[in-house]
C-alpha positions as CSV (number, residue, x, y, z in Angstrom):
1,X,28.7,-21.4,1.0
2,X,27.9,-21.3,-2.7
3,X,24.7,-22.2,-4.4
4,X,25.0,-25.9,-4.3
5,X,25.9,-25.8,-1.1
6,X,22.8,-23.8,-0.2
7,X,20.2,-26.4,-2.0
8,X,22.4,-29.0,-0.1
9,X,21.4,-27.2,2.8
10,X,17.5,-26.7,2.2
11,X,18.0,-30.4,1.1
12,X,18.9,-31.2,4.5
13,X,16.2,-29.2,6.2
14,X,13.7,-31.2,4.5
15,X,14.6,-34.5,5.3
16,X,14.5,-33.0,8.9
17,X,11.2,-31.8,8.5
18,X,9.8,-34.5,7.4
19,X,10.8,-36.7,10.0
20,X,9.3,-34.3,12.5
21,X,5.9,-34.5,10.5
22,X,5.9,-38.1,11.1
23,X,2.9,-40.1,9.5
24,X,-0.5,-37.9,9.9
25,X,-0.1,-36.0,6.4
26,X,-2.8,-37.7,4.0
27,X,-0.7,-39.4,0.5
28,X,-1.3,-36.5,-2.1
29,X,0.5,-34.3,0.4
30,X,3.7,-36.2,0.6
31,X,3.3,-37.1,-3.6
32,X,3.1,-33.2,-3.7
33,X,6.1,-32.4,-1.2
34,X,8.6,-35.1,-2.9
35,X,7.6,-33.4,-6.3
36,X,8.6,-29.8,-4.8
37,X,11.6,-31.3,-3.3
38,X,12.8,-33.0,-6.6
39,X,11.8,-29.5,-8.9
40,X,14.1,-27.6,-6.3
41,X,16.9,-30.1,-6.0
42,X,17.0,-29.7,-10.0
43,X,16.5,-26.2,-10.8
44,X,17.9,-24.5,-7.2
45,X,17.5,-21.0,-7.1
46,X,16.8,-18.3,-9.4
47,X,19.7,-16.2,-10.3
48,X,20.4,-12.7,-12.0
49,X,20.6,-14.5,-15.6
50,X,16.7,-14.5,-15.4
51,X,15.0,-11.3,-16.2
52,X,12.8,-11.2,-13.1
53,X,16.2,-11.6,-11.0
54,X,18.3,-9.5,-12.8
55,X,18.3,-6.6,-10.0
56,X,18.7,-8.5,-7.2
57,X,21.7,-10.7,-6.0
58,X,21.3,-13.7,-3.6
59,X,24.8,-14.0,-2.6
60,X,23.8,-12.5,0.9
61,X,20.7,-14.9,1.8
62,X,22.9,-18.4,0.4
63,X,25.8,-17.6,2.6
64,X,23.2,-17.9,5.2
65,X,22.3,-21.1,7.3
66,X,18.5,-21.9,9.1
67,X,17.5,-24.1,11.6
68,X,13.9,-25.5,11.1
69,X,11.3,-24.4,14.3
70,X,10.4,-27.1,16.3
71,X,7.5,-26.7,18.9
72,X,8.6,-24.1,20.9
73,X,8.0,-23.6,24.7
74,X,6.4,-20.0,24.5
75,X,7.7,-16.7,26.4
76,X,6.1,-14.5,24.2
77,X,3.6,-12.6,26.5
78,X,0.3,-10.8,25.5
79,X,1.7,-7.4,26.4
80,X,4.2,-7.7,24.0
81,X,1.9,-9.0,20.9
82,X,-0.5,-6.0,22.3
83,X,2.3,-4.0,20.6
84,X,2.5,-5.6,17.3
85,X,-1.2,-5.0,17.2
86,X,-1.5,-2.9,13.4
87,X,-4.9,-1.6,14.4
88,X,-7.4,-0.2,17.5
89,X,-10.3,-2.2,15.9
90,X,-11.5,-5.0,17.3
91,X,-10.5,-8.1,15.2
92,X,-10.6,-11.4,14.9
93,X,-6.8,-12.3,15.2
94,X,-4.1,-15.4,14.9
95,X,-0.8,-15.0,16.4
96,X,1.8,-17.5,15.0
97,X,5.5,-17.6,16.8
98,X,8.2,-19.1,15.4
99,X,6.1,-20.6,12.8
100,X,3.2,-22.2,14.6
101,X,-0.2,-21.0,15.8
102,X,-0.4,-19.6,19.5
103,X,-3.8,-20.0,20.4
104,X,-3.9,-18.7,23.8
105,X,-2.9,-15.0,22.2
106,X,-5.3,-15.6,19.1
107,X,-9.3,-14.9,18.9
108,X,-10.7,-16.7,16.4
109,X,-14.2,-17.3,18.1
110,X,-17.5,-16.1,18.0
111,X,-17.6,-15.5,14.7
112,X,-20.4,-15.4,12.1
113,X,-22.2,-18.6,10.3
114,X,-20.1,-19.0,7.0
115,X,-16.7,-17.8,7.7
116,X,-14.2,-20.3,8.2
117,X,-11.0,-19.3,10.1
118,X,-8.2,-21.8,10.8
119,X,-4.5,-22.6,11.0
120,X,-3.6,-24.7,8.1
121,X,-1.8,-27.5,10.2
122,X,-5.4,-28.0,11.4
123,X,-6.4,-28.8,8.0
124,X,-3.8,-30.5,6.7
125,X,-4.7,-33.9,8.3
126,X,-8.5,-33.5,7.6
127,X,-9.9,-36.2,5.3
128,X,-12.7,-34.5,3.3
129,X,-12.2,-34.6,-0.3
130,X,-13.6,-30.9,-0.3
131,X,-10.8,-30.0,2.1
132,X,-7.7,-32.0,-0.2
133,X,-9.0,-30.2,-3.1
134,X,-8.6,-26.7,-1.9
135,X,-5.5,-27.9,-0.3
136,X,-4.4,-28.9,-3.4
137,X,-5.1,-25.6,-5.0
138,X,-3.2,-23.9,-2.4
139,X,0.1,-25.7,-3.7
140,X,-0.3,-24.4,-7.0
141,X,1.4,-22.0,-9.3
142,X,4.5,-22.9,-8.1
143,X,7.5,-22.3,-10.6
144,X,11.0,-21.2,-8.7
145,X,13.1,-22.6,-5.9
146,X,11.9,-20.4,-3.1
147,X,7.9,-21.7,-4.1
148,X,9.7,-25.1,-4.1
149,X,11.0,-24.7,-0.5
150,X,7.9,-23.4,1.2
151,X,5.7,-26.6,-0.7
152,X,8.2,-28.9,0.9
153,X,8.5,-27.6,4.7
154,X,5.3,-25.8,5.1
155,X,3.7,-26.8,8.3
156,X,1.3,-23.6,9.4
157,X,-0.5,-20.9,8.1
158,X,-3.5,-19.0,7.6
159,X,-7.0,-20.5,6.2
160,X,-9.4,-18.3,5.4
161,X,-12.9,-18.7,4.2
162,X,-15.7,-17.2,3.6
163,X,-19.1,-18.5,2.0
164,X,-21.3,-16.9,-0.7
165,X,-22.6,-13.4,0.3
166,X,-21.2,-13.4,3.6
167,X,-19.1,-10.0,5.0
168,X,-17.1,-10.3,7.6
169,X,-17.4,-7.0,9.2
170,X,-14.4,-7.3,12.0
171,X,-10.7,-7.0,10.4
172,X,-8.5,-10.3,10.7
173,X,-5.1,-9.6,11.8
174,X,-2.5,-11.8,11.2
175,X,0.5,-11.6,13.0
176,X,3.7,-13.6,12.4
177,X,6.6,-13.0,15.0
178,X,9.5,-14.5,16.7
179,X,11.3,-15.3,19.9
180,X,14.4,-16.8,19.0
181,X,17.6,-14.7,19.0
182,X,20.7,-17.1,19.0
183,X,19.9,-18.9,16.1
184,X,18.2,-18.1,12.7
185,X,15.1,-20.0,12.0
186,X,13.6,-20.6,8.3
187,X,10.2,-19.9,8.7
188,X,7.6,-20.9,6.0
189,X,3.5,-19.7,5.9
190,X,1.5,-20.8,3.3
191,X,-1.8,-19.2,3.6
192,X,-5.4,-19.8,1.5
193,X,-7.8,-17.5,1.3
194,X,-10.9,-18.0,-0.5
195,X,-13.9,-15.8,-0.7
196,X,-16.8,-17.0,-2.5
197,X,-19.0,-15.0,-4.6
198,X,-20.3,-12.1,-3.2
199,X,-18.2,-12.5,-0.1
200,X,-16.1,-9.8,1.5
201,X,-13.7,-9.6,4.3
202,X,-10.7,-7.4,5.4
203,X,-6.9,-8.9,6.0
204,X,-4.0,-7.6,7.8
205,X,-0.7,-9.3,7.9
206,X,1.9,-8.4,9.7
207,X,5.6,-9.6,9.8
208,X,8.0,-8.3,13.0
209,X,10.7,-9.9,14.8
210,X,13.0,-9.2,17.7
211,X,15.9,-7.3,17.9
212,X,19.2,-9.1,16.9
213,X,16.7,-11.9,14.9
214,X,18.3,-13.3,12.2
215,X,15.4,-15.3,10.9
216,X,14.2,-16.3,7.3
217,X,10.6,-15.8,6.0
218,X,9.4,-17.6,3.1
219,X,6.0,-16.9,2.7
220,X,3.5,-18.3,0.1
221,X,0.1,-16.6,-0.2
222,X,-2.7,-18.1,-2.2
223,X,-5.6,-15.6,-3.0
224,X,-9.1,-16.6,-4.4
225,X,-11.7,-14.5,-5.4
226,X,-15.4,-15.3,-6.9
227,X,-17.6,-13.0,-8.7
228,X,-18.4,-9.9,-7.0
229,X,-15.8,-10.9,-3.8
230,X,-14.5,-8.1,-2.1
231,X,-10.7,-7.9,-0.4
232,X,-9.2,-5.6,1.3
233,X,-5.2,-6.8,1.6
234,X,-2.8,-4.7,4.1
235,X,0.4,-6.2,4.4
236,X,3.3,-4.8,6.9
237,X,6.5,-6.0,6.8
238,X,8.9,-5.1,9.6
239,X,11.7,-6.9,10.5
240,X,14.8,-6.9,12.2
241,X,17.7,-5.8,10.3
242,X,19.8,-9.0,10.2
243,X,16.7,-10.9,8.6
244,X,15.7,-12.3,5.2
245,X,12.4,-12.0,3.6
246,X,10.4,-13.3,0.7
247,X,6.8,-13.4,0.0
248,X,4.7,-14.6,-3.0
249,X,1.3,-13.8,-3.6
250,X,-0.9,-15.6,-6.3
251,X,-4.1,-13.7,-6.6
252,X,-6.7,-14.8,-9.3
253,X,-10.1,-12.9,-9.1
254,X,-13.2,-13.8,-10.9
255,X,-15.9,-11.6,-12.8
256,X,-17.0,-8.2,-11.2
257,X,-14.2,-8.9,-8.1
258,X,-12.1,-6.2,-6.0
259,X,-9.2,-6.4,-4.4
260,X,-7.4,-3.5,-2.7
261,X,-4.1,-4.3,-1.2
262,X,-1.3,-1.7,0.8
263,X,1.9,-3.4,1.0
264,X,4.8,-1.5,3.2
265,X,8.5,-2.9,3.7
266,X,10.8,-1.5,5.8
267,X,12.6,-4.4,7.8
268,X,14.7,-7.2,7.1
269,X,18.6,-7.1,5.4
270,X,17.5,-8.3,2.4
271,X,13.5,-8.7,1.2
272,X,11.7,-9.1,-1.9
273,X,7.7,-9.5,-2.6
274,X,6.6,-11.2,-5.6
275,X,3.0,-10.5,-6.7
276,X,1.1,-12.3,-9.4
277,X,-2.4,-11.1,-10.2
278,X,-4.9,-12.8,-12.8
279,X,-7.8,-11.0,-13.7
280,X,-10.1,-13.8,-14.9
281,X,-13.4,-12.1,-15.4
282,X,-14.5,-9.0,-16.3
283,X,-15.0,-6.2,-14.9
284,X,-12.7,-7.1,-12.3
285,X,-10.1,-4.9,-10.4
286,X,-6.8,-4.6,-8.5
287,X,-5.8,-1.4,-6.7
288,X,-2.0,-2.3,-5.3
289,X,-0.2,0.4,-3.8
290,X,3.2,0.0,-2.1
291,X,5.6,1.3,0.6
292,X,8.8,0.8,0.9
293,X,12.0,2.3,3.7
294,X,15.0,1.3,3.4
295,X,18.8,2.9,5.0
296,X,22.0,1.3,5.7
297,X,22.7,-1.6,3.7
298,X,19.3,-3.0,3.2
299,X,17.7,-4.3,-0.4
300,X,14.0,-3.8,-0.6
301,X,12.8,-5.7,-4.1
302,X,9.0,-5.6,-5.3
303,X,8.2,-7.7,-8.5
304,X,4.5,-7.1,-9.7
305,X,3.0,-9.6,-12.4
306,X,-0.4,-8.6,-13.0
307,X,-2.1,-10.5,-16.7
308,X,-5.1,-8.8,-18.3
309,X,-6.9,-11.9,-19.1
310,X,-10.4,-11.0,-20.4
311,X,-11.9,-7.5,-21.6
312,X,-13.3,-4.7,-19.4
313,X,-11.0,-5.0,-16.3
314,X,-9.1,-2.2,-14.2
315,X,-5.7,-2.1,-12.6
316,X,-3.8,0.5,-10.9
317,X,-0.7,0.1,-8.9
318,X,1.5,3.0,-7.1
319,X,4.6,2.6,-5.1
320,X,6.5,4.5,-4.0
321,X,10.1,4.7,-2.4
322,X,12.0,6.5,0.4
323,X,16.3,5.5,0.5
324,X,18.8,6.4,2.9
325,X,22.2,5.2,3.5
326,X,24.1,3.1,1.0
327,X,20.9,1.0,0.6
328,X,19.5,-0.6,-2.3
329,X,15.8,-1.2,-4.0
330,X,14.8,-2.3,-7.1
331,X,10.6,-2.2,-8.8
332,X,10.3,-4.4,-11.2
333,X,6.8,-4.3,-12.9
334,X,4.9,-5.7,-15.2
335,X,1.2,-5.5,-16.7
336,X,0.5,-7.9,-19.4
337,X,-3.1,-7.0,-21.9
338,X,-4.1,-10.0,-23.3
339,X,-4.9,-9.9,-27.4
340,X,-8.5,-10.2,-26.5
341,X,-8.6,-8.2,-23.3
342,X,-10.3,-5.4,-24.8
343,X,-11.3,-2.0,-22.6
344,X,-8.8,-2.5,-20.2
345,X,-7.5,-0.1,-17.9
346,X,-4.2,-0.1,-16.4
347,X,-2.0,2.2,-15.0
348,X,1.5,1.6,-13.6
349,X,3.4,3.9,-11.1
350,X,6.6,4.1,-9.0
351,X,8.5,6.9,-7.5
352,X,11.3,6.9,-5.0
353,X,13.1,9.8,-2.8
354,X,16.5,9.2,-2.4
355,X,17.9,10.8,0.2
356,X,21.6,9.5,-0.2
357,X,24.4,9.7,-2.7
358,X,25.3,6.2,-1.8
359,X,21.4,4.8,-2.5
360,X,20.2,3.2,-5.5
361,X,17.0,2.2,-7.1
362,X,16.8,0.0,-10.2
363,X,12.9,0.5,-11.2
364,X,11.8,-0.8,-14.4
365,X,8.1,-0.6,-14.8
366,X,6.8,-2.1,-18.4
367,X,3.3,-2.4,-20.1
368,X,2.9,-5.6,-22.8
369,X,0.0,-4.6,-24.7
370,X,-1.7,-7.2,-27.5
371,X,-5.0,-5.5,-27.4
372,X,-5.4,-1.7,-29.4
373,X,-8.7,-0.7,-27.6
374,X,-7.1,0.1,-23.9
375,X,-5.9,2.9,-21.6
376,X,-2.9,2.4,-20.1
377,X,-0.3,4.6,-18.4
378,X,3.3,3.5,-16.7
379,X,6.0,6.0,-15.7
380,X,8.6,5.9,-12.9
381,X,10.5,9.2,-11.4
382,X,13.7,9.5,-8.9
383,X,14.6,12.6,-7.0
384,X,15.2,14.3,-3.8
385,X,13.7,16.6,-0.9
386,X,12.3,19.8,-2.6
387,X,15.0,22.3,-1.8
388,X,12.0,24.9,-2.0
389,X,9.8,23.2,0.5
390,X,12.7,22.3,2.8
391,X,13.9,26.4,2.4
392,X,9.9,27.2,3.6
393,X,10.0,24.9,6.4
394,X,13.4,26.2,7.9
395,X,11.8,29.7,7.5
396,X,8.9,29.0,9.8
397,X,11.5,28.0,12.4
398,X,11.5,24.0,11.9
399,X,14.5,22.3,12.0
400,X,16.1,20.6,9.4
401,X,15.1,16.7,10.5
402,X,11.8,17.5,11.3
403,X,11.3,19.6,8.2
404,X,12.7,16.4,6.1
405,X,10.5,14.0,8.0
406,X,7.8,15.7,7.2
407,X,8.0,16.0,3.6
408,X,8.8,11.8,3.8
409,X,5.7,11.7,5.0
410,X,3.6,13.6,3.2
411,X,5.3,11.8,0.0
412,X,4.9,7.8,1.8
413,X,0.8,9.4,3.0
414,X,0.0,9.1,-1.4
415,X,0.2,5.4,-1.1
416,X,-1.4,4.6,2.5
417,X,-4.5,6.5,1.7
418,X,-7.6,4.5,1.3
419,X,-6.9,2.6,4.1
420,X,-10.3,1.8,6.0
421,X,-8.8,0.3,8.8
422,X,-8.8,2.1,12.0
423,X,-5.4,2.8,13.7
424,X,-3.3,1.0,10.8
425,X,-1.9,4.3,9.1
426,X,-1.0,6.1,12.3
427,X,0.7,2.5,13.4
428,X,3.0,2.6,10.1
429,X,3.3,6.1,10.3
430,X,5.1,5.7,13.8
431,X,7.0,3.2,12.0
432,X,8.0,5.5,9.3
433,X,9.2,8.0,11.7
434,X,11.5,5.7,13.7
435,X,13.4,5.1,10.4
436,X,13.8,8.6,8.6
């Protein structure tokens, strides 16, 4: 299948989708799906002619074919989502299967006066104005096919929100799974989370799948953030191997606002996680620090986007890479200082193990700077084990895995730490140690 026939294909899957919608959606919803569907049908996919896609190759996802979820008759037991549970802490928690919300494994009750948690489908229908017009925010910033596709099928998600000067305290874990092996679904979450001034809150998203899944994620993320708003972001992304993932994030934060977010890949075939970060007021920051496994054939891609709009704001993102087998990753990063953007700080980071002859990393790490009075850093490194350290570890009688799986994780503990969740590092470190 070549690329036309691929948009042919998404093509298809809308018109499926929307007959399965019916007529519940309110008007500016369809006027905004049969925009998304027209923009894709025009411009289809990215490809490696564009700078932001010249790393990564989509021959392996368009040869591909999804079926679109339907409402599924659930297997999936509480035991088993008990094990794709991230952290000990007691949370407030939404388990979606095969695309939609399974409210009789989620907990979304008893919580505080001013925090609003949902599923999006529940929203979608509602007929306050309020409601469309943070709806309508959540379909914006849309600008390739893949943002195209998810505006056009999107049926479920997360909403989050949370009212002026209110802190969530509990940890919200969301968890997005599967039960289908014989056929490969396209699966499509577009989550809004809004925290108003002075608000704070913790999130925890995490993506897993059967074994043999061959499943495609699409995921569109919409972060807001008011003056003085707090967010603390993990995201886990752990996959079967036959599957396809791709995420975007739009996060736009207001004066005085902090987000801290851990993002760790090691599942899927092929995967790639686009984040674009606006710092709109000042004195705002962004702390984004990444993880990513891969071995065998897998591509692992991270694009960061983060725009120094106004003076006096911080930024600091670190990731770092661990490769095996004849697999492939590519960091592709970008921090853009506006001409006025005065006192900014930004620094830029990525370093990667491989572990291979046959691995490769394409990282590419780049600083645009319009402004003179700034400090900013960006640097990248590749290497391997430290034959020294591996040479002291064999001499106190460990053997040569174990001594190499435990430099991998003292160099993947850099980025994890921070982390204020309870149980979340020791459930990614397990993770880690399945894979090296």
């Amino acid at each position: 299948m070549n690329a036309d026939d691929a948009v042919s294909h998404y093509t298809q899957l809308a018109a499926e989708t929307r007959l399965q919608r019916g007529a519940d959606e309110p008007r500016w919803l369809e006027e905004r799906r049969a925009s998304a569907l027209a923009s894709f049908t025009a411009g289809g996919f990215p490809t490696r002619k564009q700078e932001g896609w010249r790393y990564t190759s989509l021959d392996k996802l368009l040869t591909q074919t999804f079926a679109t979820p339907r409402e599924p008759a659930y297997r999936i037991s509480q035991k088993s989502i008990s094990s794709l549970r991230t952290t000990d802490a007691e949370a407030v928690r939404l388990v979606f299967c095969d695309g939609h919300l399974v409210e009789p494994l989620s907990d979304i009750n008893n919580l505080p006066d001013g925090i609003q948690i949902s599923s999006l489908r529940d929203r979608l229908t509602s007929p306050s104005k309020q409601v469309s017009e943070q709806l309508d925010r959540l379909f914006e910033n849309d600008y390739e096919g893949f943002d195209y596709i998810n505006t056009t099928l999107a049926k479920d998600g997360l909403w989050l929100e949370v009212e002026a000067n209110v802190s969530l305290e509990r940890p919200i874990e969301v968890i997005h799974t599967s039960q289908q092996r014989d056929m490969g679904l396209l699966l499509v979450p577009r989550n809004l989370v809004i925290l108003h001034p002075g608000a704070q809150a913790t999130l925890i998203e995490h993506y897993s799948s059967p074994p043999g899944s061959t499943d495609f994620t699409n995921s569109v993320t919409q972060i807001s953030l008011g003056a003085d708003a707090k967010l603390e972001h993990y995201r886990l992304q752990n996959e079967g191997m036959q599957t396809f993932h791709k995420s975007k994030l739009n996060i736009r934060q207001a004066g005085n606002s902090r987000y801290r977010g851990i993002a760790v890949n090691l599942g899927a075939s092929w995967a790639r996680t686009d984040y674009r970060v606006r710092l709109e007021g000042e004195q705002s920051s962004c702390r984004l620090n990444g993880l990513y496994i891969t071995s065998d054939q897998q591509l692992s891609d991270f694009h960061l986007d983060v725009d120094h709009a106004v003076p006096g704001c911080h930024s600091d993102e670190y990731f770092k890479g661990i490769l095996l087998g004849a697999s492939r990753a590519v960091f592709d990063g970008r921090v853009r200082v506006a001409p006025d953007a005065q006192k900014t700080e930004a620094h830029l980071k990525n370093d990667n193990l491989l572990l291979s002859r046959n691995a490769e990393i394409d990282t590419k790490p780049v600083l645009e700077i319009f402004a003179d009075d700034v400090q900013c850093s960006h640097g990248t490194t590749v290497g391997q084990l430290d034959d020294e350290q591996l040479f002291y570890l064999r001499s106190r009688g460990i053997d040569e895995q174990h001594a190499r799986s435990m430099l991998c994780h003292g160099f993947a503990r850099e980025v994890l730490a921070g982390c204020s969740v309870s149980g979340f590092i020791d459930y990614v470190s397990n993770a880690i140690e399945s894979r090296i």
